[in-house]
N, C-alpha and C positions, 0 to 999 in steps of 0.2 A: 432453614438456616437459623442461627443464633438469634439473627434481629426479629424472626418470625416467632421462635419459641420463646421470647420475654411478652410475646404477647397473649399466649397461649394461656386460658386459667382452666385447668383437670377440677373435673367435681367427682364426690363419690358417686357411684350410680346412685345411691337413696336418695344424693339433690336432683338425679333428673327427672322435672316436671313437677317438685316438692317445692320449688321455692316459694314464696309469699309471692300472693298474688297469679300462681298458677295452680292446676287442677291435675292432678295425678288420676288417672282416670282405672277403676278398681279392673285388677286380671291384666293390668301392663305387667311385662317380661321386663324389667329393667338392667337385667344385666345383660343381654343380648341388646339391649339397647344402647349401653354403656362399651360394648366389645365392637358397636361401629362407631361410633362416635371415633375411638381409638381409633380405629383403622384407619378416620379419614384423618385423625392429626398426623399418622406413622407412614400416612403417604405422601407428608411434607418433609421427609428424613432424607431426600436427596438418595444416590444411588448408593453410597454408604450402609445404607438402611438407617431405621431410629433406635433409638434408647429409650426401653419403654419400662417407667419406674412406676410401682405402685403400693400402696400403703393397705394392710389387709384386707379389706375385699376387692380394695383397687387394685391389687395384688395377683389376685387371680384374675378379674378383670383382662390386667396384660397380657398375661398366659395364656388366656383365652383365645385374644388376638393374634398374639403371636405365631401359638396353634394354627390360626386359621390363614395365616400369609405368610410364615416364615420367613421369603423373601425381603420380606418388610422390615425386619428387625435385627441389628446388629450386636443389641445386648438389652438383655434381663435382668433387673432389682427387683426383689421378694423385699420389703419391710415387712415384719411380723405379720407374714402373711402367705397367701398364694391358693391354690384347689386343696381342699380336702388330702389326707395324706394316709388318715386311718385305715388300717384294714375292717374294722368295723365301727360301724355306728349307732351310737346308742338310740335304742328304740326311745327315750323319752324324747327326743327330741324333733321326734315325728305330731308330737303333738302340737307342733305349729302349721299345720295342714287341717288340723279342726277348726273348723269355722267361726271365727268371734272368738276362740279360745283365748288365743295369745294376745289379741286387740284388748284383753282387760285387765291386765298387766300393764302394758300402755298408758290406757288413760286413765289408772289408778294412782297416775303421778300429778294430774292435774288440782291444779290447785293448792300445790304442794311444792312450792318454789325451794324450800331449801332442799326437802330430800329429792325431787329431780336433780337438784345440781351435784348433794352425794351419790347418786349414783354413776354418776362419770367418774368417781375415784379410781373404781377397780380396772380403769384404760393406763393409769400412770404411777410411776413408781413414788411419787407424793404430790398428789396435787397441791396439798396447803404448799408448797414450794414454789410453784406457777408464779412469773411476773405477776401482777396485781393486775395488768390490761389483759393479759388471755384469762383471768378468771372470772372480772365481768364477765368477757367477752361469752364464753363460756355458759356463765349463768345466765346471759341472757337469752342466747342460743338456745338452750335445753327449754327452757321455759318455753320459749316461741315454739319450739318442735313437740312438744309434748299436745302442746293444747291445738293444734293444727291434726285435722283429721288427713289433710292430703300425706302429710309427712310422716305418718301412721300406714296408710296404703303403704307408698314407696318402701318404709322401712321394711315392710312384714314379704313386698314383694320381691326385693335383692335377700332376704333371707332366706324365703322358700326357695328362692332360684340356688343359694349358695348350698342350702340339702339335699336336692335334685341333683348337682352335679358330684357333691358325697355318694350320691348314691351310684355313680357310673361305675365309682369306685376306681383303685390306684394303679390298673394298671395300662388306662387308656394317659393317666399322665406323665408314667414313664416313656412309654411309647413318645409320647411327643416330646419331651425334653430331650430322648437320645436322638430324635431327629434335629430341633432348634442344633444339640452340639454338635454333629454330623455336619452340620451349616458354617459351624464355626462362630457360634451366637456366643457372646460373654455373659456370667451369671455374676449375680450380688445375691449374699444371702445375708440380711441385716436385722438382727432380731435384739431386742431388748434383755436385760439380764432378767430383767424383775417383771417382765408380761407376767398378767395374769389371766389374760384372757385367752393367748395362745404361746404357754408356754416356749422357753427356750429348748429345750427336749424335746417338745411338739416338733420341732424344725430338723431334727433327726433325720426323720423319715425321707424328707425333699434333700438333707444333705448328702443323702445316700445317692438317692437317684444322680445325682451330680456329681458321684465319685468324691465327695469333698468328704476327708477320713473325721469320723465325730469322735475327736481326742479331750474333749475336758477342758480343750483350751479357749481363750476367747478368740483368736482368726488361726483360721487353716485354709489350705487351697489342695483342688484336685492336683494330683501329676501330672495333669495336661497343662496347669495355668489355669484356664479358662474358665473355672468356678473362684470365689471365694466366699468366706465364712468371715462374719464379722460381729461379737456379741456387744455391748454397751452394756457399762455398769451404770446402777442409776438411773435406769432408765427403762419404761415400761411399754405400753402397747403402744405408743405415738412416737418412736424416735426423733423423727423431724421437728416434734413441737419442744421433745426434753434435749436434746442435745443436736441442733440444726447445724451446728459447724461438722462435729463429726459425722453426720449425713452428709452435708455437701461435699465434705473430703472424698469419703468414699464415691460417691457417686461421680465427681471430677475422677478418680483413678482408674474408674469403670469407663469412661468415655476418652482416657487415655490421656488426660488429665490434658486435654483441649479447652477448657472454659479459664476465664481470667479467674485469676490472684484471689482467694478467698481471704477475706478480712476478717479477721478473728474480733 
């Protein structure tokens, strides 16, 4: 219920077992750890089913879940995000399966407080723009995660898992979204104008599968209803953090616009 889900706090898979003070233990599967995790929140959704929203890896995350219970879930939000969509994938990016490879890229941020924190630029359409408390927040964040070998693990392990399921390739996740709709499952497809990390064109591909027609506009919906498309200007790979009001709108109209009065 409502009173249950404000008490509810979603971590990306990368925080699970990454936080300060705990041990991320090396060859954890963390997205299959993070897709039950889901499953036991989505079995608190009453017989309604739940509303399972997820923010790029968390994104796929849901889909995963959803995949795996259908029954579970009444409706789906993609934030710049969701499985793999490519028909192919670029062989460089297999070089995060070489071992120690990728890890020194990582920790070549250590030590190195400003440019750790430039490197979070390329998630938002202007960071210098950020309230002044998310960019501590932020800077401090990055710095902590960086110099932390557990949060290093986890990072490198929800990434290998997110190429792994690239590699299934695209047509085990048409297969299942035209199931979820079959269900009668509702979709959000909520992308950034200015992603640079997964482009608004990237999201093509997913609006296809959803029958939702890719017209150049910024919202469209399938002929069924049951999809929509929603672009934001202004705004880059974090919607929620650059524009939380028009997130919450959406995601209230996705749930049938049952949550109280959003305060602008």
């Amino acid at each position: 219920g409502a009173a249950e889900a404000r008490k509810v706090r979603c971590k990306h898979p990368e925080a699970l077992g990454g936080q300060k003070g705990e041990e991320c233990p090396p060859g954890i599967r963390l997205v299959p750890e993070a897709v039950r995790a889901t499953l036991r929140l989505a079995a608190g959704g009453g017989s309604g089913g739940a509303i399972l929203a997820g923010s790029s890896l968390g994104a796929a995350v849901c889909q995963l879940a959803a995949f795996a219970e259908p029954h579970a879930v009444s409706a789906l939000a993609f934030l710049d995000g969701g499985l793999p969509t490519a028909e192919r994938l670029d062989p460089r990016i297999l070089a995060v399966f070489v071992p120690g490879l990728p890890e020194r890229g990582y920790t070549a941020y250590r030590g190195d407080e400003e440019r750790a924190y430039r490197s979070l630029a390329p998630y938002y359409a202007n960071i210098d723009a950020l309230p002044d408390a998310d960019k501590a927040f932020l800077r401090a964040r990055v710095t902590a995660r960086v110099e932390s070998d557990s949060q290093r693990t986890a990072y490198y392990s929800s990434f290998r898992d997110y190429v792994r399921l690239a590699l299934t390739g695209r047509r085990r996740m048409g297969k299942g979204l035209a199931s979820l709709a079959a269900r009668g499952v509702r979709f959000l497809v909520l992308w950034g104008a200015e992603d640079r990390i997964l482009s608004a064109r990237g999201s093509s591909a997913l609006r296809e599968l959803l029958d939702v027609p890719v017209t150049g506009e910024a919202e469209s919906r399938s002929p069924s209803g049951n999809a929509r498309y929603l672009e934001l200007d202004g705004v880059g790979h974090l919607p929620q953090q650059e524009n939380p009001i028009a997130v919450a709108k959406a995601l209230a109209e996705l749930a049938g616009n049952t949550l109280p009065a959003i305060d602008e």
